[in-house]
Each structure stands twice: as structure tokens, then as C-alpha cells.
N, C-alpha and C positions, 0 to 999 in steps of 0.2 A: 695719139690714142689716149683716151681717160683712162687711168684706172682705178676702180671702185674696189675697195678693198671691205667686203662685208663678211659677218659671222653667221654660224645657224643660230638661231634662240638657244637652240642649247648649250652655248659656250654664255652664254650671259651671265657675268658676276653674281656670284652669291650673296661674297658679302664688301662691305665697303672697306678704305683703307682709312686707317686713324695715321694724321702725321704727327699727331700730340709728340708721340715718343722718340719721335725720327729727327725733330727741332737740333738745329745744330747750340741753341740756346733756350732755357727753359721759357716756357709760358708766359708772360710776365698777368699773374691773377686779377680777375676783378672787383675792384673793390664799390664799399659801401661808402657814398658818397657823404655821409653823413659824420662816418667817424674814422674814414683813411684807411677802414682795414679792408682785409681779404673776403670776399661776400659770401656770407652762409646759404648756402645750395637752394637752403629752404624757403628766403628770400623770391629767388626767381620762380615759385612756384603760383605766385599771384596771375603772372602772367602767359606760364607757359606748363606742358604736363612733367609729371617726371620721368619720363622715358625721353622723351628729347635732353632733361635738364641730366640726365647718366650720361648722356652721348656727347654732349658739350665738354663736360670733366674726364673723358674715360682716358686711360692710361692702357687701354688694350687698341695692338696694332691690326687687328681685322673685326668690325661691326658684322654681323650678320643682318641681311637683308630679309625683312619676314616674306615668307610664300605669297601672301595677298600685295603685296606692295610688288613683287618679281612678276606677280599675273598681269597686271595694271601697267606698269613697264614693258611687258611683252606686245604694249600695242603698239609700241614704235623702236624698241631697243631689241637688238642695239642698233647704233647709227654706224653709217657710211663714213669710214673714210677713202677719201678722193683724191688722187693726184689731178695737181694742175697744170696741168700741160700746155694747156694754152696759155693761158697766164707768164708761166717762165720763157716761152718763145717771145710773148709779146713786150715782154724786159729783160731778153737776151742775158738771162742766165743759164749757167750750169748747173745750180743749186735745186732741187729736186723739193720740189715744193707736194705738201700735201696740208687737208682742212679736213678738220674732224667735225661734220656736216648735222649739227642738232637742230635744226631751223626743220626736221620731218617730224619734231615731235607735234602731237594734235594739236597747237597753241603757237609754233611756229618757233619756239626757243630752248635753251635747256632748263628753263626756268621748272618744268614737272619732275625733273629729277629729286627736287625735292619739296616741293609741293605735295607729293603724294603721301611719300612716308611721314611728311608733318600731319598731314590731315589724318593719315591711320594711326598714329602714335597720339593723337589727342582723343579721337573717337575708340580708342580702345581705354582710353578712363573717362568715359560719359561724356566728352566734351559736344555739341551740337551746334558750337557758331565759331566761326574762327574770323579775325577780326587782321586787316593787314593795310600797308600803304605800296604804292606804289608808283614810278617813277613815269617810266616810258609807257607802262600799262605790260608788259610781259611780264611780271611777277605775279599782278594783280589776275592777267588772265590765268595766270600757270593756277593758282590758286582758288581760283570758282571752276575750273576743271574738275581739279583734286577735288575738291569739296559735292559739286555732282555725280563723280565716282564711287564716292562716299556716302551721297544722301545725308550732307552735311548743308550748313548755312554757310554764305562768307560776304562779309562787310568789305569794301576796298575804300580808301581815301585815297586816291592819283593829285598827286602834284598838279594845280591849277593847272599851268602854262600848258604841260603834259595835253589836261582833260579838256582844255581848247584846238589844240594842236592835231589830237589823235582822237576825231568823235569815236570813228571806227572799232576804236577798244572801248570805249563804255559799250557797242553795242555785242560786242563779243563776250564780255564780262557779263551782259543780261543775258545773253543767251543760255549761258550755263543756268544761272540763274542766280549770277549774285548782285550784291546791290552797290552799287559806286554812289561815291559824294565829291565833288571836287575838294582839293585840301589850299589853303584853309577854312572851315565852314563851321558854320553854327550851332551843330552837333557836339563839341567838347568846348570843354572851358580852353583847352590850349588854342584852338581855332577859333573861338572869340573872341581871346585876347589881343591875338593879332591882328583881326578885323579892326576891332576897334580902335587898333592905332594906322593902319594900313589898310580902309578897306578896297583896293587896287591890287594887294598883294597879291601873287604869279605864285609863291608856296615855295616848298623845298621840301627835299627827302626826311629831312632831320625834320620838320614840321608836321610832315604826315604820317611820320611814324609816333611823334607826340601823341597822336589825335586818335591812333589806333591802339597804341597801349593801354591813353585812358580809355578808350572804350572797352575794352579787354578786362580790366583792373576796376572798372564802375559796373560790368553787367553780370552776372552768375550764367556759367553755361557755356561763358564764353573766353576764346584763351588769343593771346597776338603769336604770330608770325611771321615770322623775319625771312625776305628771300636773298640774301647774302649777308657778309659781316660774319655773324657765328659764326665756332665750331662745327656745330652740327648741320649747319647747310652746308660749307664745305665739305665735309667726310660725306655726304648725300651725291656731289656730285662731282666723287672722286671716280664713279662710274666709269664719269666719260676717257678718263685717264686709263684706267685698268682696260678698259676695251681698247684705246688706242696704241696699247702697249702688245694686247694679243696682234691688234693688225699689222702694225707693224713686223712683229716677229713671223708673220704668217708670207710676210715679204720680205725676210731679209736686211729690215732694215733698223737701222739706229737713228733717232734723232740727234741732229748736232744744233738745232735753235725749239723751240717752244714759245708757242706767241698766242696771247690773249688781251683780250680789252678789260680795261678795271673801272668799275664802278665801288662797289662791295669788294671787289675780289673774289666772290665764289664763281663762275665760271672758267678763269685762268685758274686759278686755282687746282678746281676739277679735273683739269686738260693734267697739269705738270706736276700736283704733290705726289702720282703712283711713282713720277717720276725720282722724285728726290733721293730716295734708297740709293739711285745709278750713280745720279749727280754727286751725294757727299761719299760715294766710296771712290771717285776717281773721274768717271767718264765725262768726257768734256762737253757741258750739255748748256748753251745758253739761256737763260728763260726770260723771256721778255715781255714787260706788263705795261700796256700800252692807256695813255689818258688822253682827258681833252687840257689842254692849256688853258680854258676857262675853271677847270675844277681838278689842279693841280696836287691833290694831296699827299700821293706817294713822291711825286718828284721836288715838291717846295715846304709843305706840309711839316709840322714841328712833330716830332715822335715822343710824343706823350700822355699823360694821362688826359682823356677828356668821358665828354657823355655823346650818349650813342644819339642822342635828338635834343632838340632844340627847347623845348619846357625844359630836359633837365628832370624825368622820369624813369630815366636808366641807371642802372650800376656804371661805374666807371670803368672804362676800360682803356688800354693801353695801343694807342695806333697811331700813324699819321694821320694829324688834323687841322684843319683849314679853320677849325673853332665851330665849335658846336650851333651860334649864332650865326654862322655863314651864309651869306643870301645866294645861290650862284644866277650866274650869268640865264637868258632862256634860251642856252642853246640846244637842238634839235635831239645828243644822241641824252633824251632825258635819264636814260639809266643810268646813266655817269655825273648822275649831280651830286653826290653825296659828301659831305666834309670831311667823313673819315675812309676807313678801311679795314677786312680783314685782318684780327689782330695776328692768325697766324700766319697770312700774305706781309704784315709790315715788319714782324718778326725775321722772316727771311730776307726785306729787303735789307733793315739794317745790318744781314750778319754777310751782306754782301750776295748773295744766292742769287737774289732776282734782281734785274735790273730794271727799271721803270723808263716810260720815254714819255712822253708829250705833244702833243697834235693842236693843231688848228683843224677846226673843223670841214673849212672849203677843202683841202688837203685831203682829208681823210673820203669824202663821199667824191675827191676826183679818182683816187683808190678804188672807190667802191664801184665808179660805172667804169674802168678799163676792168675790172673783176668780173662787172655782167658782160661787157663787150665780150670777154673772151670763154668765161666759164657760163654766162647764161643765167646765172642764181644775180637776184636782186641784195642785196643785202639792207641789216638792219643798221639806222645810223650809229650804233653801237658797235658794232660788230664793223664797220668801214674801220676805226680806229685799228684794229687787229691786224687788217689787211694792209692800211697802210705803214704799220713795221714792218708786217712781212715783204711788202715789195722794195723798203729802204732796204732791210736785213739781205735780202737775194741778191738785189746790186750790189753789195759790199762781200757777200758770203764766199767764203774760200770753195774753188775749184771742186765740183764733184762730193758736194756737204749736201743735207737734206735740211728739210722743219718741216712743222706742221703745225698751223694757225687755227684757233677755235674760232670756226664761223658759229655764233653764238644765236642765231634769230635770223629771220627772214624781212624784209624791208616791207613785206605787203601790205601792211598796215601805217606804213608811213610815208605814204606819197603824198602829203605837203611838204615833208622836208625836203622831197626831191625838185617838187616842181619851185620852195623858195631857192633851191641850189643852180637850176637853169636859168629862174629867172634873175640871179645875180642878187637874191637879197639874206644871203647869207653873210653872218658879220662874224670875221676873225678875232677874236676877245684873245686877248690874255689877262688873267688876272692881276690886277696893279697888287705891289709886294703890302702898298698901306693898310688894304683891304685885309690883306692875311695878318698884319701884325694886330689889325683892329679886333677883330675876331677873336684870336688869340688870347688878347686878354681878357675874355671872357672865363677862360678855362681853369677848371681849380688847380688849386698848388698841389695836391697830393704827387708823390711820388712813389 
């Protein structure tokens, strides 16, 4: 038997959790790439409002969530969590498997958790175009959502590879009504630059968010948006954690593992930081952050200062990074191509907290169809990674333990990666170490 463990609306969080304060080690700040120091607040207001840039720095452990943003969430929060029953039968464990099920938001991922309150906290200081990249195309959709919720504008630049791979999502992105461009493209100076030495080039995250900053920081009216990496997109979609903590307790149960897929790090993130309180007072709570082995960054990744894209238009910030110039691999789960990571995901990896693991991708979407075999839900190639920890983690898991894995997105929109996965034209990459040392020294000396 499944069991679906839901809330009324009216248990739905108020407000968000800040882990700023909860860090077993401080912040380490971002700096201004120009002169090594700590970046004045006032800086990132080119590109972003100041109600987001409060929530990035705050040092208070609960955000209030505004009533218009809790209305807008009430179209699908809270989500389901599900035991998997079938699943654990079908890899004869005892470990008590459960998925914290956001693939029912309107867009298919948790990617509107914060999507929405970016779009209300910039149109509550006049802002009228919001400007963003994206990978796999879930951010990008989560974001011309928000923004027709809003009676907002919203510009996407999708990672070429992506915007050949996934037409599906450009058409879901017009539907709202926002405008997509493949990245890299003609529209900014950082995507002509690279035309014109690459005009074949397939793109990257770190390239498309070049493309969407300058257009953000060249137009009046208009502000970028980041759907993982910050501060404040994590504490957005710490949600999903805070609700998974009611459910659980509504069953009696404790987590003994936590498992999500890392691109950015805000949806593991999401799932495990309500968690952390439990974990640094004692409770033994595994958390596991799962990658592809094409795009290595938490598990090979140098932990240091770099830039958030690829022009070199960002403050500096402090994460595991593959090097800001990193080209990755075209492999399928595109949200996971990014060079760096959540500074405060890579914060906890180094302080030991989270532990990181690494996939091949045939691996992860063989993960993904024994998941539909038995549970029925397609998944996204992103979100296979997740899955396949959690079915190594269940094989291994001590006798009568629990988890609970963030199904992050729904696969619906990504049936060519399925049908290159049957038809055998999936390639196993791992990143050569040369590639990352090459990169690498791209990266400024600041410390």
C-alpha cells in the first residue's frame, strides 16, 4: 500500500527558514572582484531589488512569507509526501523509503517556490521585466509562470544544447508568455563574444547567466534572476523541508538519510537545511547530494573563490568550482551543468555535514525507469540522480532506517533523453581531471 502523507492549506508555512545563523561555520562573504574585498550590499542592486538583496545578508532565523506569495503557493502547496513501497519491495529493503513529490507544481518542478516571491519582491519596487537563464528549461519555465501571475515580463536564455534537446520548453515558456533566446546568442556582448570564436558553441549555465545579467544591468525596468546558487533562493525553497518535517512528524517518523540532486544546490538544499537544527544538535541524519560525473563540482571541484558566470559580471563568491570558464559535457540532466555551487550547500560540504556522491548518467535514468516501473511517476533527468542515491543508500541502509529523496521535476518534458537512453545513445563521461585543472586557472587569486 502507498502512503501519501498530505497537509490541509492551512498548515502551509508562513514563513521561511534562514540557515545563515545555523552554519556550523561563518558565511564566507562576497567579494568585489576588483579590489578583494567584501561587496557593499549596494553593489548588487544593479541587478537585483532590495528586498531580495535583505534576504541574501539576513541574520534572522525565520523570513516571513508575504500573503500574496502564500495565495499563489496555495495553487499546489503543499506537496505530497509518498512512501515508496513498491520501489523498496522491488530492491528488497527494509529501509522505509519516502519522496517529497514537487513535480505537482503547475510547471512540473520546485523550481516556483521561488520564482514567485522573486517576481513579487521585484514588482513591489516597479520592477516590469525580469531577465534569467536557464538550464534544463525548469527554472526558465518556473519563471514566465511567476511573471504571468504577476502581469510581469520575462526574458529566458536556455543553454543551447538544452534549447535543442527540450523544443517542448520553449513552447511552454511562450505559453506563459515569456520570450526565450538560445544561449549563446546575439543579443549581448557576452554571447557574441563567444560566437565569434565558437560559432557551434552548445552554451553553459555560467554563459547564460553572463547574457542575462548584462541584459538586466543594460535595460532600466529590468532586474536578473537566479533560480538556485543564492542565499535567497535557498531560504525560498526551504519550504519544501519545513513541510516535509510536518509530515513526517504527522507519521511518526524521523529521517535517518536525506537525498537530493545538485545542480545549484537549492532544491536539496530546500528538502534538508529545516533539517540541520536536528542534525548539528545530535540526531543522526545522513544528507546526501547527489551529481552527474560529467559536472563534478561538489565532489572534485576546488573550494574557492571564483565568479558566478563566465564573462566574469558577478561578485565573487566562495564555492566549489569546476572554474568559471568550464565548458560541460551535453549531457541530458541539463540542470546539473553548472561549474559551481550553493555557497551555503558547499559550506556544509566542507564542514563535513553533507556528503556529495557522483553518477553516470545511464545509471541514474536506469534508476529512473525501475522508479516508474514501480511507482508510476516518470521522472526528470535531474531528479533520476536523486533516485539513484537513494536506491544505492536503501541497499546499504541499516535494518528498519527511513529517507526521503526530493523528486525534484517531472520527466514530461524530456522524452528525448529517454528515447536516446533505450535507444543505447547515451554516453557515460566523466570529467578528465586536466579539464578541471585547465579551468581552474582561470580563477582569481583572491582569498
Amino acid at each position: 500500500m502507498q502512503t501519501r502523507i498530505t497537509l490541509p492549506q492551512s498548515d502551509l508555512p508562513t514563513h521561511w527558514y534562514n540557515a545563515l545563523p545555523d552554519l556550523p561555520t561563518p558565511l564566507a562573504p562576497p567579494l568585489d572582484p576588483q579590489t578583494g574585498e567584501a561587496l557593499d550590499p549596494q553593489q548588487l542592486e544593479a541587478i537585483f531589488p532590495r528586498g531580495l538583496i535583505e534576504q541574501e545578508l539576513s541574520s534572522e532565523p525565520l523570513i516571513p512569507i508575504p500573503e500574496p506569495v502564500q495565495d499563489i503557493y496555495r495553487l499546489w502547496r503543499p506537496t505530497p509526501l509518498i512512501r515508496a513501497a513498491r520501489l523498496e519491495k522491488a530492491i528488497g529493503t527494509s529501509c522505509r523509503i519516502y519522496f517529497k513529490d514537487e513535480s505537482v507544481s503547475p510547471t512540473g518542478s520546485h523550481k516556483p517556490n521561488t520564482a514567485v516571491p522573486q517576481a513579487y519582491f521585484n514588482k513591489a519596487e516597479g520592477i516590469t521585466r525580469l531577465s534569467t537563464e536557464t538550464g534544463a528549461g525548469q527554472w526558465g519555465t518556473a519563471l514566465s509562470f511567476a511573471c504571468r501571475m504577476l502581469d510581469m515580463h520575462c526574458t529566458v536564455y536556455m543553454v543551447r544544447i538544452s534549447f535543442e534537446q527540450k523544443p517542448y520548453r520553449q513552447i511552454i515558456i511562450k505559453s506563459y508568455g515569456g520570450e526565450i533566446f538560445p544561449s549563446p546568442s546575439r543579443r549581448t556582448k557576452s554571447g557574441s563574444a563567444v560566437l565569434d570564436q565558437d560559432p557551434e558553441c552548445k552554451g553553459s549555465l555560467g554563459l547564460a547567466i553572463s547574457e542575462a545579467v548584462e541584459d538586466a544591468a543594460t535595460n532600466l525596468g529590468t532586474k536578473y534572476t537566479l533560480g538556485s546558487v543564492l542565499n535567497h533562493v535557498l531560504l525560498h525553497q526551504t519550504i519544501i523541508g519545513l513541510e516535509t518535517r510536518q509530515q513526517l512528524q504527522a507519521v511518526g517518523e524521523k529521517p535517518d538519510y536525506l537525498i537530493g540532486c545538485v545542480g545549484g544546490g537549492s532544491n536539496f538544499a530546500g528538502l534538508m537545511l529545516p533539517f540541520l537544527p536536528l542534525k548539528l544538535a545530535g540526531e543522526d541524519i545522513t544528507c546526501i547530494a547527489a551529481e552527474p560525473k560529467a559536472c563534478p563540482s561538489l565532489t572534485r571541484g576546488a573550494y574557492r573563490y571564483d565568479f558566478g558566470d563566465m564573462a566574469r559580471l558577478t561578485p565573487l563568491i566562495k564555492m566549489h568550482t569546476l572554474g568559471h570558464s568550464f565548458m560541460p559535457a551535453p549531457i541530458h540532466a541539463g540542470g546539473l551543468r553548472y561549474h559551481g555551487n550553493a555557497p551555503v550547500l558547499c559550506n556544509l560540504v566542507d564542514a563535513g555535514v553533507v556528503q556529495p556522491r557522483a553518477y553516470f548518467q545511464n545509471e541514474c535514468f536506469e534508476a529512473a525507469r525501475l522508479f516508474q516501473n514501480t511507482e508510476g511517476f516518470l521522472p526528470a533527468p535531474e531528479t533520476s540522480h536523486a533516485i539513484r542515491a537513494a536506491i544505492e543508500t536503501a541497499e546499504k541502509a541499516r535494518p528498519g532506517s527511513s529517507m526521503v529523496f526530493l523528486y525534484s521535476g517531472h520527466g514530461l518534458l524530456d522524452l528525448a533523453s529517454y528515447e536516446a537512453y533505450f535507444q543505447g545513445r547515451l554516453e557515460d563521461y566523466e570529467l578528465p581531471q586536466g579539464v578541471i585543472d585547465e579551468a581552474l586557472t582561470s580563477c582569481p587569486e583572491w582569498e
